[in-house]
N, C-alpha and C positions, 0 to 999 in steps of 0.2 A: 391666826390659828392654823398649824399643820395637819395637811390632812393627811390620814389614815394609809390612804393607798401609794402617797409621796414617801412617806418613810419604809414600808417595804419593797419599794422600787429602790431606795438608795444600799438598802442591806443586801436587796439580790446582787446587786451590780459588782459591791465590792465583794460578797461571795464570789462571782463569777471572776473578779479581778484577783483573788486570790489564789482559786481554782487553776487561772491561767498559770499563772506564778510558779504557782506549785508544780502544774504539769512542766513549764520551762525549764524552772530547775530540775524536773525529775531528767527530763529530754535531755537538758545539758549532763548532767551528772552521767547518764546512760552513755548518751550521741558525739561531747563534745569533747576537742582535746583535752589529755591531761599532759599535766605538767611533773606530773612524777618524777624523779629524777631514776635510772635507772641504777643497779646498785655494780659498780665498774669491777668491784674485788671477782663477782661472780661470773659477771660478761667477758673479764679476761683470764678467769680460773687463777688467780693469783693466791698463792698456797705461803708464800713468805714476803720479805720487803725486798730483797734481795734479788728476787727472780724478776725474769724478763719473758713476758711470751712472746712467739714469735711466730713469723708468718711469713708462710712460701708462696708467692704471687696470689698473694692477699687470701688466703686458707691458713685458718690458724694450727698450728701442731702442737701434737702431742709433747714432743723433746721441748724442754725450758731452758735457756738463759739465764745465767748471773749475772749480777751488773758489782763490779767490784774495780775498785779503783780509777773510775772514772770512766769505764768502760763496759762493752758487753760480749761475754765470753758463751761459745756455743759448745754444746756440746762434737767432739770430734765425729764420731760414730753416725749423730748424725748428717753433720757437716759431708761427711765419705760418704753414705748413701745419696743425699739429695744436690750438693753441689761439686764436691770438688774430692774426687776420690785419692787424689797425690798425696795428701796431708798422712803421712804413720807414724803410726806411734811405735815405737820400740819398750814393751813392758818388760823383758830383759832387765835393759841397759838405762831406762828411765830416757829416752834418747827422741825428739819430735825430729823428724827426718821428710826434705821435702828435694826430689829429684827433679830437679831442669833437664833441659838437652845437651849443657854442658858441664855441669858441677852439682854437687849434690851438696846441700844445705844441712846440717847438723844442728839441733838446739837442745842442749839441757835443761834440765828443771833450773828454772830461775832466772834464764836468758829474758832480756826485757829488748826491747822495742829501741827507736830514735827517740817515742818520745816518754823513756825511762819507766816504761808498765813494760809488766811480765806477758812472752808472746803466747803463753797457753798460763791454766792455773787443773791445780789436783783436787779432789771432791772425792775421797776414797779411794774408789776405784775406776773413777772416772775422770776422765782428761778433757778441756776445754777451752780452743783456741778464741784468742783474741778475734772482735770481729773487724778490727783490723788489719790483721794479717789474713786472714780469709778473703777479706775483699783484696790484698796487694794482688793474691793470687790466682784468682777465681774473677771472671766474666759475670758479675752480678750488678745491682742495683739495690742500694740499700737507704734507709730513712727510717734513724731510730729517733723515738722517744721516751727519754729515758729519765729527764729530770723532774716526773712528778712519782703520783704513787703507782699505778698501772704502768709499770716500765714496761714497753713492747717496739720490736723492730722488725719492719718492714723488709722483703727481701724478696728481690723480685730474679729470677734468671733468665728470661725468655723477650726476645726485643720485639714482640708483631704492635700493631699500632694498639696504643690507648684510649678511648673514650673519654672524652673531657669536657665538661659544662659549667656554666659562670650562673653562680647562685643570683637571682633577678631580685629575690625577697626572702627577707631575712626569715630562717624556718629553723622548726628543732627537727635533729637527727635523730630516729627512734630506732629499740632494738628490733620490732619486725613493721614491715607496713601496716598502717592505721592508727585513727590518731588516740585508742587508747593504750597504744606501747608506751611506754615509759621511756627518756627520754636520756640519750647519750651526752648527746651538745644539742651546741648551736652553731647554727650553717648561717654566716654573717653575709651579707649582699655586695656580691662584687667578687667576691673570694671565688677561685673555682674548686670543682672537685673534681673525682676518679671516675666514671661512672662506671660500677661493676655490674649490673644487671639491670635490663629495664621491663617492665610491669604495666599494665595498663593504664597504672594510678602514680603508683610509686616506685621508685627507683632506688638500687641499692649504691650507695656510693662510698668514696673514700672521703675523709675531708682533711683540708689543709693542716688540722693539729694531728690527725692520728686517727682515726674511728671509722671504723666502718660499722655503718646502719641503713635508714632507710629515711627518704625524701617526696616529698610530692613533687611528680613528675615536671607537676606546673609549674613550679618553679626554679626549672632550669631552663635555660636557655642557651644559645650558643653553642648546643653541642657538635663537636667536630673529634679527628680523631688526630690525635700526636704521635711521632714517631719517633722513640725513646732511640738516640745515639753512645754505641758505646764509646769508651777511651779505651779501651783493655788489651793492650798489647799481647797475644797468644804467645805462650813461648813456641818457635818451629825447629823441629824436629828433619835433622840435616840427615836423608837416610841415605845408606850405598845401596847401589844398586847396578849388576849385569847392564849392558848397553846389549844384549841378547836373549833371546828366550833360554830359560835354565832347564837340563839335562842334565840331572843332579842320580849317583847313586850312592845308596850306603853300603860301605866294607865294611862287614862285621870281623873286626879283629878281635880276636880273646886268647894271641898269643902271640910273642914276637916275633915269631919265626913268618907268623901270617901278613907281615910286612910285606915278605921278600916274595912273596907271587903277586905283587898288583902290579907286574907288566906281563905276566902271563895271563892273569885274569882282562886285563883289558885289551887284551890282544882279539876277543873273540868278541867285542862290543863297538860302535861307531856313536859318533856324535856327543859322547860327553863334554860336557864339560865344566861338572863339579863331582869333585867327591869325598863321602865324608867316614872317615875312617872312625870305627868307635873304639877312641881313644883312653878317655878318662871316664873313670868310673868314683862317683864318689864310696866314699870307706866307712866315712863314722858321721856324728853330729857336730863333727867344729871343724869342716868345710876341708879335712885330708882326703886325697883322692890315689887312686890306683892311676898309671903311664903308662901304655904304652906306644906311645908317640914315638916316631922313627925321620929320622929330617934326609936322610938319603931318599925316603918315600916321598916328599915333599919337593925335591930337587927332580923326583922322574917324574912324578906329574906335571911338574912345569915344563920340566924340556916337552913333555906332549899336549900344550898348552891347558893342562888342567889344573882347575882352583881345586884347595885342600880344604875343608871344612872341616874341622875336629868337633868328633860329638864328645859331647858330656854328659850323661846319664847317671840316673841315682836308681839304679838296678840290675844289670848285666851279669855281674859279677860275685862272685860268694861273697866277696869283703863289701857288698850292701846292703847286706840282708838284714843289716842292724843300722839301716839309716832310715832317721825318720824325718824327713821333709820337712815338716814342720817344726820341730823342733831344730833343726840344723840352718833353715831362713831364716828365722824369728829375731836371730840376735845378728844384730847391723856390725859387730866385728867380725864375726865369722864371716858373714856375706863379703865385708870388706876383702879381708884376708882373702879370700877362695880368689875371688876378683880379682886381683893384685896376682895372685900364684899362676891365675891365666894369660894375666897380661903376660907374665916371664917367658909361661910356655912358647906363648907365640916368638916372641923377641927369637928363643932359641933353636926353634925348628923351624919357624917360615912360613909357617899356614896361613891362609889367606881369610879365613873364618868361624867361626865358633857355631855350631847347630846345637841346640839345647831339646834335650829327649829324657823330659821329667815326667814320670806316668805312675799310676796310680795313687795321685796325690789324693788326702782326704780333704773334704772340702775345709778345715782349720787351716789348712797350708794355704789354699788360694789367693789370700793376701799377700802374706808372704813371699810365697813364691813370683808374683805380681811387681813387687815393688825389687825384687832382687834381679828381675828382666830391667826392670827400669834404670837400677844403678851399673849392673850391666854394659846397658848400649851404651851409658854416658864417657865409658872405659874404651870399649869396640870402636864408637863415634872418633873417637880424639887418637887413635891409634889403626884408622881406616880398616879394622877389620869387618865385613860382614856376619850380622846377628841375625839366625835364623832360628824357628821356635816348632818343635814338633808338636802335632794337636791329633787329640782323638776328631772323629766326624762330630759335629756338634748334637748336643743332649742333654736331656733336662739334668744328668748326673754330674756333667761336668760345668755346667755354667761359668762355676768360677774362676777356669783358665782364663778369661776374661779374655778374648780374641780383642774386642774393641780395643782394647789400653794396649795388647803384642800391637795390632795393627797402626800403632801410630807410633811409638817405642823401637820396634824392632825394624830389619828390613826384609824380612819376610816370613809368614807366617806359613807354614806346611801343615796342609790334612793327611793325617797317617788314613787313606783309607780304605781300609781294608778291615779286618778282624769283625765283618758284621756278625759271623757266626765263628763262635770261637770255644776253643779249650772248655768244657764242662759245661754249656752251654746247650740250646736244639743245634740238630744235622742242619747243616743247609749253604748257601754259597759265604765265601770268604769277602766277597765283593761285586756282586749286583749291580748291572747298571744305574738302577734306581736309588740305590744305595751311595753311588759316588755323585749322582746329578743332584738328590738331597743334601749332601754334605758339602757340595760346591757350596749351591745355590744359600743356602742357609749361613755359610760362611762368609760368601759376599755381600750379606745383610749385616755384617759388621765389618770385613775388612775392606780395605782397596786392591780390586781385580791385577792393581799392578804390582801387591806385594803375595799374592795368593799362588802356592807353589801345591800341585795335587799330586799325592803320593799311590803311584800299582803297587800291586803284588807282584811277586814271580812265585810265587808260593798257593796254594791249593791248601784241605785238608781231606783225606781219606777218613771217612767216617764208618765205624763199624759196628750193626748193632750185634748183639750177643744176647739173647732172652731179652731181660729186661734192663742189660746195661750199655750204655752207649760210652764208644769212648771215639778218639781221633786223634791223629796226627799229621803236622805240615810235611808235607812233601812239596820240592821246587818243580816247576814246569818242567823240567828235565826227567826229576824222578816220577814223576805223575804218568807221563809218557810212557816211561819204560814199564811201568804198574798196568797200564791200559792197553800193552802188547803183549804181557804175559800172561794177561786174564783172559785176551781174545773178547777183550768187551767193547761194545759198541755205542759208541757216541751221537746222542741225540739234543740237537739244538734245541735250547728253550730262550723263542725270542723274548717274554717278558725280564729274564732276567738278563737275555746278552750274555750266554755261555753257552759250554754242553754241560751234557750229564751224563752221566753213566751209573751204572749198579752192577754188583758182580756175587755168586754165594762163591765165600771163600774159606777156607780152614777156622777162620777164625768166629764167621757169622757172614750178616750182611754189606757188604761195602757198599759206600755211596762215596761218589767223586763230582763235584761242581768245577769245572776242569778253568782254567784259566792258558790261554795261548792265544796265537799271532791276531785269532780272530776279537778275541772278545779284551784285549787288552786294545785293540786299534778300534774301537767302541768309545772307550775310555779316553784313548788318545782325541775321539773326534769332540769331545764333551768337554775338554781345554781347552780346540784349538777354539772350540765356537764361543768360549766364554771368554776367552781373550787371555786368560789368563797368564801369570809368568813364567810358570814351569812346569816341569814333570819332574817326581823323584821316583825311584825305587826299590825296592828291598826286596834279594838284595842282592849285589853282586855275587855271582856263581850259580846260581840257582835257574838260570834261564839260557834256554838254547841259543843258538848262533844267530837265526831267524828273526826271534825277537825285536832285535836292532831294527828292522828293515820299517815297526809300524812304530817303534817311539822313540821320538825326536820329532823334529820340526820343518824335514825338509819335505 
């Protein structure tokens, strides 16, 4: 016979056995991993079948990938910002154009590859290189995966060591640390992985199919780091370059008559020895320009051992009043053509280089204008002429001269610098010491000190207020002088800027003069010689006393 108090001992028990049960599962349900599988459409923003996402040293981007034809095509636009800015597109002419240092590459719509795929494809309005032709070109690292449904590729540009650990035990890959993330893969034991981040617990990694997620720290092992080696042959850029420091002036020529005094004019200067006459003026939008290049000019320079530099400028002149830069680079014949009518000039008069003095470009040109340097030098290169490139002082407004791309393209880069206070503008100096040591300095953060040419003034402006209007005008250190003898006015050094100054009450109002001469240009002079820099230009011949010779130059 069972007793009483046996069978309520056997009921609590399995109660309490239950109880546990329950609490376990509750605990595991709460506590333990899940096995969810993550949902991949949304972890890699996949909007079609077609597309590819993509990832810039393992950050995924915004800009998408097609995958077409066995392949994966990027978009251009942002291929130019983030890896390899050479790639243009010509919308014109429908025309992919990619400049080396000795030939320049042309691809039409429908040009395909060795291995018979198209090397870009069109999506409206958008253009989209092959991602292997980006890689022929461009210093990268790539690993795509492309043959399931989350097509994505890997793209890495930067070589510092890699973090790398060899899975101990087999673990699933989760979308964030803890083990109730839902789960990407599986991290198979023995396989290594990426390590992108490490955590107290868990660690973010890459793994051998494609994914990046998160790992228990514990179970890696091995880690050490690797050092990714490129193959990537750089194209090098074969530049000319003076075996001297350059003493470089510009002749503002704007008639031909003004030819025939440049051995009177350098009669009262020493130590040159470039000079660049402004020759060609562009005219219109399809690359015709105004001449007046003179080769008897070119022949007396040489007999006085002087290089000829011919400027090229799209503004000097009435007949450019109606060119717009941007529209007149854009199309890769017109650049052609222009290029080509250059190369003649030189062939026929003998000048020894081309200085390019393109200003007031809107920032839509910058590209353009960019890539029309680049086909450019490839012309200059193969026909030894020297490529030199006039630049404002650098500023957030002009950024997109892109000094970095002249600097490596051209053979030298020139800081126009001067005009800190200019035409319609506040009163104030033309060129400040602090003013040209910023524009060095700031320029040397992009170019090579050995292709950086710093351009003075010899010009000034007399500033005159009047009630409440201000106006001014350039006067050369010659004429400033004679201005400062006739007013009986007196010059007062102001050392933060490294000038004088003067003021004068004159018929017209207030004058103000930030004077520029022997002293405060041999300032100027001392801020080259200590940056090492390649040269001195100036602007511009005639405008400066006799004197002036004595502090610039280099001896």
């Amino acid at each position: 016979m069972r007793k009483k108090g046996s069978s309520l001992g056997c009921l609590s028990l399995i109660l309490l056995l239950l109880i546990a049960c329950a609490a376990g599962i509750y605990a595991w349900k709460r506590y333990g991993p899940t096995k969810e599988p993550a949902d991949l459409d949304e972890l890699y923003q996949v909007r079609a079948e077609d597309e590819v996402t993509v990832f810039l040293n393992y950050e995924m981007q915004e800009a998408r990938g097609i995958y077409e034809e066995g392949q994966t095509y990027l978009p251009i636009d942002w291929v130019n910002k983030n890896l390899n800015e050479r790639f243009y597109w010509d919308n014109n002419e429908a025309l992919l154009v990619y400049a080396l240092p000795d030939e320049i590459l042309t691809a039409p719509e429908g040009t395909k590859g060795p291995g018979g795929r198209r090397l870009f494809i069109r999506r409206g309005e958008d253009v989209l290189l092959s991602l292997g032709l980006v890689l022929n070109y461009t210093d990268i690292r790539v690993n795509a995966y492309d043959s399931g449904k989350q097509k994505r590729v890997f793209i890495q540009d930067t070589w510092d060591e890699v973090p790398v650990a060899v899975i101990s035990k087999n673990s699933r890959v989760r979308v964030k640390g803890g083990v109730k993330s839902p789960v990407i893969t599986n991290a198979v034991k023995g396989e290594d992985v990426i390590v992108l981040e490490t955590m107290e617990r868990w660690f973010k990694v890459l793994t051998r199919d494609g994914h990046i997620g998160y790992m228990p720290g514990s179970r890696l092992t091995d880690l050490k780091a690797e050092k990714p080696v490129s193959s990537f042959k750089a194209p090098v850029y074969q530049n000319i370059s003076l075996d001297e420091k350059i003493t470089l002036v510009w002749h503002q020529v704007t008639l031909e008559a003004a030819n025939a005094v440049l051995e009177e004019l350098l009669a009262q200067t020493k130590g040159i020895n470039v000079i660049a006459p402004t020759w060609f003026t562009l005219s219109d939008n399809e690359g015709n320009y105004e001449s007046l290049a003179d080769k008897s000019y070119v022949e007396k320079a040489h007999e006085k051992g002087i290089q000829v530099w011919a400027v090229v400028d799209n503004f000097s002149r009435e007949c450019s009043k109606n060119v717009r830069s941007e529209v007149l680079l854009s199309k890769t014949s017109v650049r052609k053509r222009l290029i080509e009518n250059l190369m003649k000039e030189a062939d026929t008069y003998g000048f020894d280089g081309i200085n390019l003095d393109f200003e007031s470009l809107k920032e839509e040109a910058g590209v353009h204008y960019i890539e029309f340097i680049r086909e450019l030098s490839v012309s200059c290169r193969r026909k030894g002429l020297v490529l030199s490139v006039d630049n404002y002082v650098p500023a957030g407004y002009n950024y997109f001269y892109n000094r970095r791309e002249q600097g490596i393209v051209a053979d030298y880069v020139i800081i126009m610098g001067y005009d800190e206070h200019y035409a319609g503008g506040e009163a104030g100096s033309v060129a400040s010491i602090g003013y040209v040591e910023d524009g060095i300095r700031n320029t040397l953060e992009l170019v090579p000190r050995e292709k950086v040419i710093n351009a003075v003034p010899f010009y000034t402006r007399l500033w005159t207020q009047s009630g409440e209007k201000l106006s001014s005008k350039a006067m050369g250190i010659s004429a400033a002088k004679k201005w400062i003898e006739e007013q009986g006015a007196q010059l007062q050094w102001n050392e933060e800027l490294g000038q004088y100054y003067t003021q004068a009450e004159t018929e017209d109002g207030e004058s103000m003069l930030w004077m520029e001469d022997s002293r405060s240009l041999k300032l100027k002079m001392d801020v080259i010689k200590k940056e090492d820099l390649a040269g001195v230009a100036c602007w511009k011949l005639g405008l400066e006393p006799q004197e002036i010779w004595d502090v610039i130059g280099w001896e």
